[in-house]
N, C-alpha and C positions, 0 to 999 in steps of 0.2 A: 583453499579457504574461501567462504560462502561471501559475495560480498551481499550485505545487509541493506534493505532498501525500508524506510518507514512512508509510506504515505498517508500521509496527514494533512489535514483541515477541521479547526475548532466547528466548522461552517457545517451543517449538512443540506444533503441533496446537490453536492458538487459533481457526483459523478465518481468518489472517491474507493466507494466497492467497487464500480464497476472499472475503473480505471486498475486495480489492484487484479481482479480475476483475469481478466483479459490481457495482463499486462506478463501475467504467471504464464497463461496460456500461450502468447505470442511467441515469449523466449523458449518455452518450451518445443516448442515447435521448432527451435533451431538447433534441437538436439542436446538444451541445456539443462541440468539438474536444479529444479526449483521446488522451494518450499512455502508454500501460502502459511501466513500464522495470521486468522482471526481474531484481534484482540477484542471486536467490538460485538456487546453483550447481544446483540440484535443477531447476530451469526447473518447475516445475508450473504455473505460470502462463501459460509460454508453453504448454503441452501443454491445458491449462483454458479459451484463448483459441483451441483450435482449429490451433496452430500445431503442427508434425511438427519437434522441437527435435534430433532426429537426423538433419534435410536444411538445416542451415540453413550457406549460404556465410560468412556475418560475423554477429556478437551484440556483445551488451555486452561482452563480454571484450576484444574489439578493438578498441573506441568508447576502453575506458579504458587499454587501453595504447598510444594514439594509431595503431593500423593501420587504421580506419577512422571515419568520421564517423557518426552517430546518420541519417543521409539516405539513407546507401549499408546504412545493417546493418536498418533499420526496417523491419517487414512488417505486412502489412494483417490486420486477424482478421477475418476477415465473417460470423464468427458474432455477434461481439460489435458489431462499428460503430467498432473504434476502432484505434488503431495500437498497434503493439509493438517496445519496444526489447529480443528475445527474447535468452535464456539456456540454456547448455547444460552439462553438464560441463566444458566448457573454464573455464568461472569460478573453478573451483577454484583453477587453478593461478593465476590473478591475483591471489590471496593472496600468494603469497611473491614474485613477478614485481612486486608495486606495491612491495616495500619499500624497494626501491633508488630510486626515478624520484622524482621533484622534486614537489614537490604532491601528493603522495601521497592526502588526504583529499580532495582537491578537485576530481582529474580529471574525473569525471562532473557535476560544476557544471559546470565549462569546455566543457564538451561538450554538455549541455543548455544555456545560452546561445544557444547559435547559431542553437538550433530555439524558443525560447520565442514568439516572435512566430507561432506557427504553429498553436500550442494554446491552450486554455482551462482545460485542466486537465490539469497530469501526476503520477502516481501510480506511485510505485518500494516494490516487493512488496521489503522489504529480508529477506536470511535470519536465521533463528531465532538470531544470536546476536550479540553485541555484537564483529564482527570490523572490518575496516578497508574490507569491501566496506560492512556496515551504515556506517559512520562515513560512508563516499563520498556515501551517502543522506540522511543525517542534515546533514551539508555541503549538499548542493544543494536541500536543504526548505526552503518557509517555516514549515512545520507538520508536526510528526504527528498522526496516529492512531492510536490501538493500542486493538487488537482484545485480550479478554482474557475468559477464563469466570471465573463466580462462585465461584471457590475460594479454601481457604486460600493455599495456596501460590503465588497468584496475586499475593495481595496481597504477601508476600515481595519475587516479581520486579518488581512495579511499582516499589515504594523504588528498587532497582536502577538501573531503567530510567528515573524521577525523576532521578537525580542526575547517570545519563549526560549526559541532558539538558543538565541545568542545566553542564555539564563543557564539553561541545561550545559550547553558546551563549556560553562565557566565554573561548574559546580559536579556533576556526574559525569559528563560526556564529552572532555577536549576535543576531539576528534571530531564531531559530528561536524555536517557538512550540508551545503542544501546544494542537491544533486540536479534538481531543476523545478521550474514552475511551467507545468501542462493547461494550456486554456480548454475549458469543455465545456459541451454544450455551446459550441461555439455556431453562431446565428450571422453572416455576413453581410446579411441583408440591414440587421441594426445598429445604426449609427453609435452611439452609443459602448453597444462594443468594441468597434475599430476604436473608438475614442481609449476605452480603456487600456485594448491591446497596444496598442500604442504605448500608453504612460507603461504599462508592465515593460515591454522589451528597453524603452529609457532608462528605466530604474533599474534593469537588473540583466540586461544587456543579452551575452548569450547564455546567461543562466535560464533564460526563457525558450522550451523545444519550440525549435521551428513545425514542428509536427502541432496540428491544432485539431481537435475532435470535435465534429461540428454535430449536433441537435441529429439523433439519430432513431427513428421509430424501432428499429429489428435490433439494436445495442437496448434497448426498454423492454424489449419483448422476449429476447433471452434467458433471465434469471427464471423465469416462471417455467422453466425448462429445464431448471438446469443444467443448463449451456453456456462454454462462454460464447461472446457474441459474435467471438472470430470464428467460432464451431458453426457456431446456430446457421450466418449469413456470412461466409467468408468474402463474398462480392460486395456487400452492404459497406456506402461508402463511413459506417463508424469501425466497421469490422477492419475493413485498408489503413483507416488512419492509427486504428492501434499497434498494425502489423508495420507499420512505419515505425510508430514508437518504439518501439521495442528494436529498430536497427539502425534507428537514434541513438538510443539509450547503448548499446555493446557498442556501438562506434565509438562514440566517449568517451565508453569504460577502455575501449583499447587503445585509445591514444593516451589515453591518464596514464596506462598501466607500463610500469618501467617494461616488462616482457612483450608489451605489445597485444596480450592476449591474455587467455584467462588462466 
């Protein structure tokens, strides 16, 4: 069974596509079955995975208003190693298209289900804002992630996106969990940052990766390739720090896990 990863930030520009493709990538590369699901209408993710989101017959948009199955709309990235449940413009409109239909939060759990036995890990790139496509996401997780820079107003959105949390887990999702908080775009040189990194690892201890992603030119320069950035520049110190993350993240998952493994 696929464990589900939501990475999330109401915030945009955190870093949170690229932390999601690269993050696919990374575990894939350890021989592990991974499924990207694009929820955000932007598709950068799918365009970051190498995929052309202006040729594509069926996406997510169609998975979650029941016109097709996650088997029929899923495409192969072979840049990356891993699959993609891609996204186009048409997500847009599945905003006001979900508000009528029955299970409104939960369509894309329903729909991921069917494929869990087929992965090992799936990762939903949710969009930059607390709307009903993120909630879909935050629904069908057992965990997020959220990617966030060292600023003031970061800290702000967090509380925010804390209590979403805690909102969702009390009404659709008991289970959900926050699997950790990734610093990015992280700049060592500004005070400022230390300052926040700081208050983040007090407040939330080692819920915070010790893996931190610092300000990276060739991680920026990737997507316009679509490449992930561990592909494009595997030496590039943001391309190393993902491929840390990613044995972060499985070290964790294998000590949580009663078998030790996946």
């Amino acid at each position: 069974m696929a464990r589900t990863i939501a990475i999330v930030n109401q915030k945009g520009g955190v870093g949170k596509t690229t932390t999601t493709v690269n993050l696919a990538a990374s575990i894939a590369r350890s021989g592990l079955r991974v499924l990207l699901v694009d929820l955000d209408p932007q598709g950068n993710a799918t365009m970051g995975s190498g995929i052309d989101k202006r040729a594509l017959p069926q996406t997510v948009y169609h998975v979650l208003l029941g016109l097709a199955t996650i088997e029929r709309a899923r495409t192969r990235s072979e840049s990356g190693g891993f699959d993609v449940l891609p996204a186009n413009r048409e997500l847009a409109g599945a905003e006001i298209e979900l508000v009528d239909l029955e299970n409104r939060e939960t369509r894309l759990k329903s729909a991921l289900a069917l494929v869990a036995d087929r992965f090992d890990f799936i990762l939903i790139d949710c969009p930059p804002s607390l709307s009903l496509l993120t909630l879909n996401g935050l629904a069908a997780a057992h965990a997020v992630v959220i990617p966030m820079q060292c600023e003031y107003y970061a800290l702000e959105g967090l509380s925010d996106l804390v209590n979403t949390i805690r909102k969702v887990r009390q009404t659709i999702n008991p289970s959900l969990e926050i699997e950790g908080l990734l610093r990015t775009m992280f700049d060592p040189r500004n005070t400022l940052s230390q300052q926040v990194s700081d208050q983040l690892q007090q407040h939330f201890g080692a819920k915070v990766y010790e893996t931190v992603i610092p300000r990276n030119v060739r991680l920026a320069e990737a997507p316009s390739h679509g490449i992930p950035g561990i592909r494009y520049d595997e030496s590039s110190k943001g391309a190393q720090a993902y491929l840390q993350l990613a044995e972060e993240m499985l070290e964790r998952f294998r000590l949580a896990s009663p078998t030790g493994g996946l």
